[in-house]
PDB file of N, CA, C and O in Angstrom:
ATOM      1  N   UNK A   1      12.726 125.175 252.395  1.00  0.00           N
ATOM      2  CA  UNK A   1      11.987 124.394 253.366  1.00  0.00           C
ATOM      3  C   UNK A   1      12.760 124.364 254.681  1.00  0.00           C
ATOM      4  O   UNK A   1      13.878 123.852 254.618  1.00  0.00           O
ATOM      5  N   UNK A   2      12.351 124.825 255.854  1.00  0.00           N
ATOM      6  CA  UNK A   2      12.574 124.630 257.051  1.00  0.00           C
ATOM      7  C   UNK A   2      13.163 123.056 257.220  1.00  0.00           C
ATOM      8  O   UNK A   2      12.566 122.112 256.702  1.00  0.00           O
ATOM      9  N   UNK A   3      14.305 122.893 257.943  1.00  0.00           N
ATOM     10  CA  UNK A   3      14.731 121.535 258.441  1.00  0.00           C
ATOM     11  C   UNK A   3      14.677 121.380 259.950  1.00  0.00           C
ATOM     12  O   UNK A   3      15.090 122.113 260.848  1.00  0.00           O
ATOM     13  N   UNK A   4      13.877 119.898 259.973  1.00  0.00           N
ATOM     14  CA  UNK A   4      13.257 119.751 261.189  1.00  0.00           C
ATOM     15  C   UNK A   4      14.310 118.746 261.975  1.00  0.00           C
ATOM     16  O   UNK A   4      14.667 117.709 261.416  1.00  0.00           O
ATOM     17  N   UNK A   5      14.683 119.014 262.991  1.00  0.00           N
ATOM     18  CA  UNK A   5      15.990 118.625 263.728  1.00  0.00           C
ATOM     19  C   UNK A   5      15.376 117.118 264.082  1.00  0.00           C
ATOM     20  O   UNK A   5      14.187 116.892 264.306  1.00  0.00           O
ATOM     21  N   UNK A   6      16.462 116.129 264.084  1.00  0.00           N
ATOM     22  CA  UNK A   6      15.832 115.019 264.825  1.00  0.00           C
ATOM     23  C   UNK A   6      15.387 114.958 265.981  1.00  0.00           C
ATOM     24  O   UNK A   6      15.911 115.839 266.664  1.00  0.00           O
ATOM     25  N   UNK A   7      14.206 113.950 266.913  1.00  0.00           N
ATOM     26  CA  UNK A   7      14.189 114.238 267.957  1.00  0.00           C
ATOM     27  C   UNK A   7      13.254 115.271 268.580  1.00  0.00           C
ATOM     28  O   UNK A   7      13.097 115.409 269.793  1.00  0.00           O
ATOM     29  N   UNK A   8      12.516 116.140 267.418  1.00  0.00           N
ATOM     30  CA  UNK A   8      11.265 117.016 267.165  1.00  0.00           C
ATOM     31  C   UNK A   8      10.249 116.350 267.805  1.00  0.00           C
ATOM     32  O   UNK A   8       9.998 115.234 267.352  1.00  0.00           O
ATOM     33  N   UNK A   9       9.481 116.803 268.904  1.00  0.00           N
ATOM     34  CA  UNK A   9       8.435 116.195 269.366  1.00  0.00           C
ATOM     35  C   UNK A   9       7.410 117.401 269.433  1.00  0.00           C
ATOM     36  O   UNK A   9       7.551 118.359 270.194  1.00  0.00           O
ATOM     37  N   UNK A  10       6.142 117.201 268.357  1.00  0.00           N
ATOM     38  CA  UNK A  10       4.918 118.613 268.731  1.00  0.00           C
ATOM     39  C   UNK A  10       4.859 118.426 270.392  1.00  0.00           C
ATOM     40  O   UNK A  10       5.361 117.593 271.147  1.00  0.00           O
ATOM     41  N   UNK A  11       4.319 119.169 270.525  1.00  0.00           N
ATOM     42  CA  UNK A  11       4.144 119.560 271.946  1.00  0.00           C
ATOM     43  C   UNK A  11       2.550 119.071 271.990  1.00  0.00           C
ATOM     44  O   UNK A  11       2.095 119.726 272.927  1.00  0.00           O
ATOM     45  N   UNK A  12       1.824 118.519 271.627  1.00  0.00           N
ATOM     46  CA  UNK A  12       0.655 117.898 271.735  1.00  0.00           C
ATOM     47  C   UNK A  12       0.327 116.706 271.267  1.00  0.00           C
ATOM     48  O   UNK A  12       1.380 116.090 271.100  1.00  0.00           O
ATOM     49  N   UNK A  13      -0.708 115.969 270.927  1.00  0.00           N
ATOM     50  CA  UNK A  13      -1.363 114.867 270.592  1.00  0.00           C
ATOM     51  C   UNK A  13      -2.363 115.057 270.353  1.00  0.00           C
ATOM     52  O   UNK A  13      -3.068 115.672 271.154  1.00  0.00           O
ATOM     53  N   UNK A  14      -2.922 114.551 268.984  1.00  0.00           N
ATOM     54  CA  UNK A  14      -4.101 114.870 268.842  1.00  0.00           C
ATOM     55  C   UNK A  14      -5.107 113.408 268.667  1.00  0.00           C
ATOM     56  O   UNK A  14      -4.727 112.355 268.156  1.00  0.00           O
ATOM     57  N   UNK A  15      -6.447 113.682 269.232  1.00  0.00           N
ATOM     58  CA  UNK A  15      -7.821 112.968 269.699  1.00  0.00           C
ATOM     59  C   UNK A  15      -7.717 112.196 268.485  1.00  0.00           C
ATOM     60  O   UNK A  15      -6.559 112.408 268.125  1.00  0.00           O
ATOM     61  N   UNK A  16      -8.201 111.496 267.725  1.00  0.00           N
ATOM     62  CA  UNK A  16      -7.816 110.392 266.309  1.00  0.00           C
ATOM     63  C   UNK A  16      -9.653 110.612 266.488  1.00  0.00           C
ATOM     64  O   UNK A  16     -10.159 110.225 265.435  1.00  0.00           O
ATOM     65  N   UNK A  17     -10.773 111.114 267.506  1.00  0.00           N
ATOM     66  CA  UNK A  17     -12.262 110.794 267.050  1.00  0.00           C
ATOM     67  C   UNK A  17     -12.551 112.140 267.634  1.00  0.00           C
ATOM     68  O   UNK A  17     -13.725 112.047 267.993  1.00  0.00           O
ATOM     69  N   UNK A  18     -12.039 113.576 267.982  1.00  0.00           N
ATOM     70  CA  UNK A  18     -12.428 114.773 268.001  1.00  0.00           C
ATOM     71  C   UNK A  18     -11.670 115.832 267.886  1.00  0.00           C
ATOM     72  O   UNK A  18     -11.907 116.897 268.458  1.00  0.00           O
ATOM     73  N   UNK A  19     -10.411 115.553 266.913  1.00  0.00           N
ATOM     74  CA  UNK A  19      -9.247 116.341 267.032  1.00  0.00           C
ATOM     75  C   UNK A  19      -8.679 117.053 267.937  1.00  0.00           C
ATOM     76  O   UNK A  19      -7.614 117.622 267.696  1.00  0.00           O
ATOM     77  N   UNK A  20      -9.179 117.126 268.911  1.00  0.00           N
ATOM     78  CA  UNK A  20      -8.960 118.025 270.134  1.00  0.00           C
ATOM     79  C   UNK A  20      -7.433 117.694 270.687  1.00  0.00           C
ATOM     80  O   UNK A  20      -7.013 116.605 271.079  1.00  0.00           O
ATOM     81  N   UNK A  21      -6.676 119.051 270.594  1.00  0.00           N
ATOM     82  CA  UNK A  21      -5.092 118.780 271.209  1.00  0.00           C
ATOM     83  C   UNK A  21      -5.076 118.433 272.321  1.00  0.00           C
ATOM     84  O   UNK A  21      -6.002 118.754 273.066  1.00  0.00           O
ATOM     85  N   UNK A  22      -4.082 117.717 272.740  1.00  0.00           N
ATOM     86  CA  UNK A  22      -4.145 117.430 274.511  1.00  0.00           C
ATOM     87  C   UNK A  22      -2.381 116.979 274.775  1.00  0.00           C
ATOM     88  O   UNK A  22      -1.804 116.383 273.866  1.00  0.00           O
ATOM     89  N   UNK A  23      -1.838 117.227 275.715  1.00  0.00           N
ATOM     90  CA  UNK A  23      -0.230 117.323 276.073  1.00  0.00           C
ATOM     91  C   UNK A  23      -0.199 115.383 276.223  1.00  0.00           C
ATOM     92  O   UNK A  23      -1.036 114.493 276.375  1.00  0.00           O
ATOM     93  N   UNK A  24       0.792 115.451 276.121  1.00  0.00           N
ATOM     94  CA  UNK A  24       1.166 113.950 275.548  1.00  0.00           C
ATOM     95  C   UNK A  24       1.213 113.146 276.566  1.00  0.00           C
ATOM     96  O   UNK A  24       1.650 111.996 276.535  1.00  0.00           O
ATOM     97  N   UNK A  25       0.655 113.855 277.745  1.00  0.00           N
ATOM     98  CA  UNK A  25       0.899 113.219 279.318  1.00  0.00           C
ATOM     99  C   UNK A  25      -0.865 112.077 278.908  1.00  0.00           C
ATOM    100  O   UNK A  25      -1.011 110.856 278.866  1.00  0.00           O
ATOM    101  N   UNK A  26      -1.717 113.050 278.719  1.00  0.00           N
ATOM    102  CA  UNK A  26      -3.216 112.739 278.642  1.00  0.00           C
ATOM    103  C   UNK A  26      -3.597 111.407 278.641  1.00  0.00           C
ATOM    104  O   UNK A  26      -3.779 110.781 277.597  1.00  0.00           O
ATOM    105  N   UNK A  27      -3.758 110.841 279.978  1.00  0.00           N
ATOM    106  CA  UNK A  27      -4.218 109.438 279.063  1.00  0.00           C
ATOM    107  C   UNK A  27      -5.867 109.348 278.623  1.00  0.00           C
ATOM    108  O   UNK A  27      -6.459 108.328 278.976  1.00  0.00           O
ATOM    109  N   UNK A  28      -6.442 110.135 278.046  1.00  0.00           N
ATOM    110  CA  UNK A  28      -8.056 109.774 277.386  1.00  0.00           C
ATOM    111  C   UNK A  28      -8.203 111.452 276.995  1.00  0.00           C
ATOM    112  O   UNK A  28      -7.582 112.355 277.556  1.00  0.00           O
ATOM    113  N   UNK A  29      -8.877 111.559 276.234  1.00  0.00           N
ATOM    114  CA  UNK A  29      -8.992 112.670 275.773  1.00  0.00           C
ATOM    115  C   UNK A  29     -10.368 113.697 276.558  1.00  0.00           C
ATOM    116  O   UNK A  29     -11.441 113.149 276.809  1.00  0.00           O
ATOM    117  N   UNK A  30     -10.201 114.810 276.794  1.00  0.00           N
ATOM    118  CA  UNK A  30     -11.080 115.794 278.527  1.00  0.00           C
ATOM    119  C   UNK A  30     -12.298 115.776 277.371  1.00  0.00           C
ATOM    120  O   UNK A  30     -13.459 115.716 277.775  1.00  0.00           O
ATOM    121  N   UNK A  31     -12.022 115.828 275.922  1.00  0.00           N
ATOM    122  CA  UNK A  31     -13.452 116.366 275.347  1.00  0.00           C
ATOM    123  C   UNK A  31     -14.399 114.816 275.186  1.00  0.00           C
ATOM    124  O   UNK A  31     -15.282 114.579 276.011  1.00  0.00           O
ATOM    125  N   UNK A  32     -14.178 114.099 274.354  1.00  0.00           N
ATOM    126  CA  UNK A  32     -14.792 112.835 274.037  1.00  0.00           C
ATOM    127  C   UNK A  32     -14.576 111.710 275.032  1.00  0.00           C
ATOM    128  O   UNK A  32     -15.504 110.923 275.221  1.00  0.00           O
ATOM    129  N   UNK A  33     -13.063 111.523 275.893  1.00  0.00           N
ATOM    130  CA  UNK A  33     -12.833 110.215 276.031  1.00  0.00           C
ATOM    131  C   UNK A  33     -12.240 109.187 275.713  1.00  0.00           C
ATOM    132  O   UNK A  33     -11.861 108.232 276.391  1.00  0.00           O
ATOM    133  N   UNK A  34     -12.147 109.475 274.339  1.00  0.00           N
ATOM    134  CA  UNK A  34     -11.195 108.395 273.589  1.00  0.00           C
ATOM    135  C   UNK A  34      -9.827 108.333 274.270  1.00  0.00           C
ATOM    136  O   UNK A  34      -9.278 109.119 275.041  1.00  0.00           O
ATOM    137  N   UNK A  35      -9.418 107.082 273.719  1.00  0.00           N
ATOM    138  CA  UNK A  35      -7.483 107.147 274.013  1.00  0.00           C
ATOM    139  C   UNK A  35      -7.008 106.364 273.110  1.00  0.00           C
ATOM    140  O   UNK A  35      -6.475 105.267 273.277  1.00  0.00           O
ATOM    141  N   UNK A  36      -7.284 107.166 271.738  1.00  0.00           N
ATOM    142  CA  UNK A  36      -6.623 106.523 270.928  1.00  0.00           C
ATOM    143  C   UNK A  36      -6.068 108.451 270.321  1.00  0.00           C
ATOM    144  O   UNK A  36      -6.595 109.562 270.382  1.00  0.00           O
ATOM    145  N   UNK A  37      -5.249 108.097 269.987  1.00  0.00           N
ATOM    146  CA  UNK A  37      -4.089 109.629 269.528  1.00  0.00           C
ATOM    147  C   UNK A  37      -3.547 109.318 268.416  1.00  0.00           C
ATOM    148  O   UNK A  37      -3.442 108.198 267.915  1.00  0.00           O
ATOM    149  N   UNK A  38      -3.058 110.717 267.869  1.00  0.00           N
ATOM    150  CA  UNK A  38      -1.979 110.572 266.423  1.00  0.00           C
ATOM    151  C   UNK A  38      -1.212 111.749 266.893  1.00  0.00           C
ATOM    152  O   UNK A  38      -1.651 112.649 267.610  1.00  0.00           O
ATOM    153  N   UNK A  39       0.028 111.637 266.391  1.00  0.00           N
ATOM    154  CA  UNK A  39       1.195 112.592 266.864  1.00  0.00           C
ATOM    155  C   UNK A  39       1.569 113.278 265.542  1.00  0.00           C
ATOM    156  O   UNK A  39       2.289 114.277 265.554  1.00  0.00           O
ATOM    157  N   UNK A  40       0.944 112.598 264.054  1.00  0.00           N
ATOM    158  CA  UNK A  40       0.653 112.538 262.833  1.00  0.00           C
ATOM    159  C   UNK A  40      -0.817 114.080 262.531  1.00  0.00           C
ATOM    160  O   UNK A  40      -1.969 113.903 262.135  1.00  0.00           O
ATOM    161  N   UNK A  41      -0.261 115.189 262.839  1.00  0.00           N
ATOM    162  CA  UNK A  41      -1.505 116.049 263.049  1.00  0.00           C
ATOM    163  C   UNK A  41      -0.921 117.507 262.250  1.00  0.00           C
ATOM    164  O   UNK A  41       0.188 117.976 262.506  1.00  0.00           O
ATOM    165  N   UNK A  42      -1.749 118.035 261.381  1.00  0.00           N
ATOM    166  CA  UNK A  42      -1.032 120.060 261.038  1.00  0.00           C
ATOM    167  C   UNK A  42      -2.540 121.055 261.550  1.00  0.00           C
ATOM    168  O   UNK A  42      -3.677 120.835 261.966  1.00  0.00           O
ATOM    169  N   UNK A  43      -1.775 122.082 261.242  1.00  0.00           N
ATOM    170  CA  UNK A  43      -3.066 123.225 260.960  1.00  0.00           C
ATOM    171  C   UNK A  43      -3.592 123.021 262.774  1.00  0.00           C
ATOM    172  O   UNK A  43      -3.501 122.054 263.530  1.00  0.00           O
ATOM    173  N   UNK A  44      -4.189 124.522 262.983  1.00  0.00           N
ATOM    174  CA  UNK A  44      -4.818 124.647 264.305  1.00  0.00           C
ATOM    175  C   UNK A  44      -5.624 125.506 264.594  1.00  0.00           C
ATOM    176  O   UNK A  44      -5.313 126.675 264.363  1.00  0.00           O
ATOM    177  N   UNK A  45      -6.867 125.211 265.168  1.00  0.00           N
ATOM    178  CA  UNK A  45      -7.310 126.394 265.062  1.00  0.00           C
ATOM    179  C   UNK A  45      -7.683 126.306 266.728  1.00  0.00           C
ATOM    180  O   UNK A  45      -7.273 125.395 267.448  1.00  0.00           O
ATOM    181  N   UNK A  46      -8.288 127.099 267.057  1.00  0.00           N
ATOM    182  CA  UNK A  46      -8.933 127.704 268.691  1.00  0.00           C
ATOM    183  C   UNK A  46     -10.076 128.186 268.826  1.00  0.00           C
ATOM    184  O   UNK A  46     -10.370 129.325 268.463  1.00  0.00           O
ATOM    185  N   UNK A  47     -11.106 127.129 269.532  1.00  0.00           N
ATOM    186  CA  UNK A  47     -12.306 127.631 269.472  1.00  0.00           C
ATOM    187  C   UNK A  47     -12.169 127.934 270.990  1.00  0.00           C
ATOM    188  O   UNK A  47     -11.589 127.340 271.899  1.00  0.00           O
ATOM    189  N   UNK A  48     -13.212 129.531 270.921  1.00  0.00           N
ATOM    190  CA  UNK A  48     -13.273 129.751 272.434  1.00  0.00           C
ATOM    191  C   UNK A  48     -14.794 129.717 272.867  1.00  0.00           C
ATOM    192  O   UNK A  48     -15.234 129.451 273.986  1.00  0.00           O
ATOM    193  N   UNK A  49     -15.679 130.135 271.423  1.00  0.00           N
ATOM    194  CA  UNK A  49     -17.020 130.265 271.489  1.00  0.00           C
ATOM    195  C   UNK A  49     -17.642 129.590 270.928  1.00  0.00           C
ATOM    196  O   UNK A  49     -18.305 130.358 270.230  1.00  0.00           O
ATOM    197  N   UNK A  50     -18.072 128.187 270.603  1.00  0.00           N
ATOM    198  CA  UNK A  50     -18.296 126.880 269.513  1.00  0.00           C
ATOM    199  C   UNK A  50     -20.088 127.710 269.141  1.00  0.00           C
ATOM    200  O   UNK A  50     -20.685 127.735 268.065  1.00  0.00           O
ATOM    201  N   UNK A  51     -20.450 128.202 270.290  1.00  0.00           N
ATOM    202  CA  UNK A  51     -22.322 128.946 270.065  1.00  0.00           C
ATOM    203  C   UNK A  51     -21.873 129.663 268.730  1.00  0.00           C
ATOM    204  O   UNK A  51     -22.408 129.314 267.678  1.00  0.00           O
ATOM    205  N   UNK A  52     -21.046 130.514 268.733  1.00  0.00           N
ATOM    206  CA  UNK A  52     -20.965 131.776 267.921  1.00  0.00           C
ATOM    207  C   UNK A  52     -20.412 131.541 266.648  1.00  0.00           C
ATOM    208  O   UNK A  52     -20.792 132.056 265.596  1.00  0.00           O
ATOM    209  N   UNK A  53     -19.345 130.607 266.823  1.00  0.00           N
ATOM    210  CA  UNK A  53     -18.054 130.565 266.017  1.00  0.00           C
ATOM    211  C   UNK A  53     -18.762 129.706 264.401  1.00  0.00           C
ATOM    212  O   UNK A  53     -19.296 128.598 264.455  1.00  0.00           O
ATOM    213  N   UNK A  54     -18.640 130.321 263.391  1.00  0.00           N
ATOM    214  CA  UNK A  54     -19.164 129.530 262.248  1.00  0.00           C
ATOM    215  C   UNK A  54     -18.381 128.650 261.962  1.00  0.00           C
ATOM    216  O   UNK A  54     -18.653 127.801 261.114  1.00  0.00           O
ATOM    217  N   UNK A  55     -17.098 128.685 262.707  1.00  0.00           N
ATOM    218  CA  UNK A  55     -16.077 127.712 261.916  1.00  0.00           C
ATOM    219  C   UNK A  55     -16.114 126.540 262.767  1.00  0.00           C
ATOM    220  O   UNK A  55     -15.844 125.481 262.200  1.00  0.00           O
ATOM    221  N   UNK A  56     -16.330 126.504 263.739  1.00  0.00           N
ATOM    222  CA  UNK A  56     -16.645 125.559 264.862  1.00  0.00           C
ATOM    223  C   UNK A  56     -17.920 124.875 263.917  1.00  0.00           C
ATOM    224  O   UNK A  56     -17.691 123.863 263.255  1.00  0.00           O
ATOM    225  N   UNK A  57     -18.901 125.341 263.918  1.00  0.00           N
ATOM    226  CA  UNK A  57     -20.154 124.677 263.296  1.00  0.00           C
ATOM    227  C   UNK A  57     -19.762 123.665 262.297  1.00  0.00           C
ATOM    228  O   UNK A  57     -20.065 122.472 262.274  1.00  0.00           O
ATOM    229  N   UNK A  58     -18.747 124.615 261.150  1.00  0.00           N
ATOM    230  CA  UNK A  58     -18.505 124.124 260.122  1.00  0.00           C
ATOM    231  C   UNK A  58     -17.972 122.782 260.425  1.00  0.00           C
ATOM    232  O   UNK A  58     -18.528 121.795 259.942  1.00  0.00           O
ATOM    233  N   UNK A  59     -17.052 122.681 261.102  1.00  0.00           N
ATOM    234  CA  UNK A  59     -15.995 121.661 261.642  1.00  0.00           C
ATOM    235  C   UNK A  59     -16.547 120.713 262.636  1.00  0.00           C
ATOM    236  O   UNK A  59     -15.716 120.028 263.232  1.00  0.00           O
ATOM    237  N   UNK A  60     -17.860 120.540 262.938  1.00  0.00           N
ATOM    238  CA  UNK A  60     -18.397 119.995 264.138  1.00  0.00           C
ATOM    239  C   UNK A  60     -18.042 120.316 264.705  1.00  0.00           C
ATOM    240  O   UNK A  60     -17.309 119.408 265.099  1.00  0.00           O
ATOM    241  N   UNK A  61     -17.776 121.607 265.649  1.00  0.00           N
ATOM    242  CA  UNK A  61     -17.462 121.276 266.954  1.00  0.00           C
ATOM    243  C   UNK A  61     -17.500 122.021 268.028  1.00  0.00           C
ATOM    244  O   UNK A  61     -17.282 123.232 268.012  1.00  0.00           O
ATOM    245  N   UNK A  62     -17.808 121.289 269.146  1.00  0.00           N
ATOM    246  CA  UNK A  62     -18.981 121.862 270.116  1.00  0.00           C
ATOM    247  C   UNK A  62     -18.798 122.066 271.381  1.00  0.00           C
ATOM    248  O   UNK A  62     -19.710 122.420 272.127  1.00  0.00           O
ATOM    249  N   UNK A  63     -17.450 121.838 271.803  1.00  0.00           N
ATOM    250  CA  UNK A  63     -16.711 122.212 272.925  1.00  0.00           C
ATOM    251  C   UNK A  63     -15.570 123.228 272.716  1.00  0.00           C
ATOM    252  O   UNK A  63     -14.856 123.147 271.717  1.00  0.00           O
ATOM    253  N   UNK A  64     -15.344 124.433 273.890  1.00  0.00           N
ATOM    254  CA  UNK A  64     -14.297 125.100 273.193  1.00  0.00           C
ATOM    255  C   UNK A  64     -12.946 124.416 273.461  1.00  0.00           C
ATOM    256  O   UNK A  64     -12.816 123.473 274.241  1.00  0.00           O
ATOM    257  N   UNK A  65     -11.921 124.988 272.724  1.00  0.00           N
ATOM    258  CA  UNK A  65     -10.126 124.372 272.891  1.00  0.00           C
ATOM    259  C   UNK A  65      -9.507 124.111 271.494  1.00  0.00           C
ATOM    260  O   UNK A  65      -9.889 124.558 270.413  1.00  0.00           O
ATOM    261  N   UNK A  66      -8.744 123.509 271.689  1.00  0.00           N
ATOM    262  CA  UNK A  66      -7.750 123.841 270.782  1.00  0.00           C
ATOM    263  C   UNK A  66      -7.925 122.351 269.610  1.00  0.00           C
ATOM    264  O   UNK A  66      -8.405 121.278 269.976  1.00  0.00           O
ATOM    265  N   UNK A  67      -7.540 122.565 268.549  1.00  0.00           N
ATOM    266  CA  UNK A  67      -7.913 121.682 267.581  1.00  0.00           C
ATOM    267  C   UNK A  67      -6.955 121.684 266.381  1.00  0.00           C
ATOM    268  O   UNK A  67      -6.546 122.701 265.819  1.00  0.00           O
ATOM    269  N   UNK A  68      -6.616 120.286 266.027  1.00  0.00           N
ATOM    270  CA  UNK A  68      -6.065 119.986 264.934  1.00  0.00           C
ATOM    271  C   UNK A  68      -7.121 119.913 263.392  1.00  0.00           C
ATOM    272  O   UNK A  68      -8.161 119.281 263.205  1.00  0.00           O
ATOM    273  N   UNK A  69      -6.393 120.783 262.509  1.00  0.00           N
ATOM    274  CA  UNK A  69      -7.745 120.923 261.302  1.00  0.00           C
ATOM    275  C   UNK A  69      -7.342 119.269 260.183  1.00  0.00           C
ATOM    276  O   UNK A  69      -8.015 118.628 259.376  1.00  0.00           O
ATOM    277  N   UNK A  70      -6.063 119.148 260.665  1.00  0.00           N
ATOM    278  CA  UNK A  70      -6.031 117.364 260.220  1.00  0.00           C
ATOM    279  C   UNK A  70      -5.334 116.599 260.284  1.00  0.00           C
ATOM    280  O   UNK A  70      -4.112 116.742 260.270  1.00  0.00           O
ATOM    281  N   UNK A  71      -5.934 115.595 260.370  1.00  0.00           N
ATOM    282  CA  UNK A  71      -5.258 114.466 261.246  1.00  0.00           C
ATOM    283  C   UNK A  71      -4.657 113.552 259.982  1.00  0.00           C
ATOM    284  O   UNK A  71      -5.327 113.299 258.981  1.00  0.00           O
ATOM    285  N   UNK A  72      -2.776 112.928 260.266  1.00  0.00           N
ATOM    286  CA  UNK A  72      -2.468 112.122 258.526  1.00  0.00           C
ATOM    287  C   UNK A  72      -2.594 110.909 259.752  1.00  0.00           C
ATOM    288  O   UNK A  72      -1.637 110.920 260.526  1.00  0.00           O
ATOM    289  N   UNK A  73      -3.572 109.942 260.008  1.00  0.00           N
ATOM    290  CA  UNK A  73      -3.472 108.961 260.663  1.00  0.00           C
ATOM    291  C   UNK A  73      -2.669 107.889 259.388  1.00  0.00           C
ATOM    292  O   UNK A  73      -2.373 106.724 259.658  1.00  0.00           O
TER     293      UNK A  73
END
């Protein structure tokens, strides 16, 4: 198992009501609005085409960008 140094900060934040990543500066999230976050987030995927993309569908979701597949709130 990889050891994670203290002091490890992801480089994002993720939406807690559209998973959508956003830099930790963000205060409200560009897709929904919300400003509530979890720093508590794995897995990622990248939608560029939400029309096309089946996995977008699958996942709700309907704006393109970057996304946490789950959130450990």
């Amino acid at each position: 198992m990889l050891a994670v140094s203290r002091g490890y900060r992801k480089p994002f934040k993720a939406c807690t009501k559209c998973r959508l990543l956003v830099p930790h500066e963000a205060p409200t999230c560009p897709s929904c609005g919300s400003t509530t976050f979890t720093d508590v987030w794995s897995g990622v995927v990248i939608i560029v085409d939400p029309e096309k993309s089946k996995l977008a569908k699958m996942l709700g979701i309907e704006k393109p960008g970057r996304y946490a597949l789950k959130l450990g709130l």
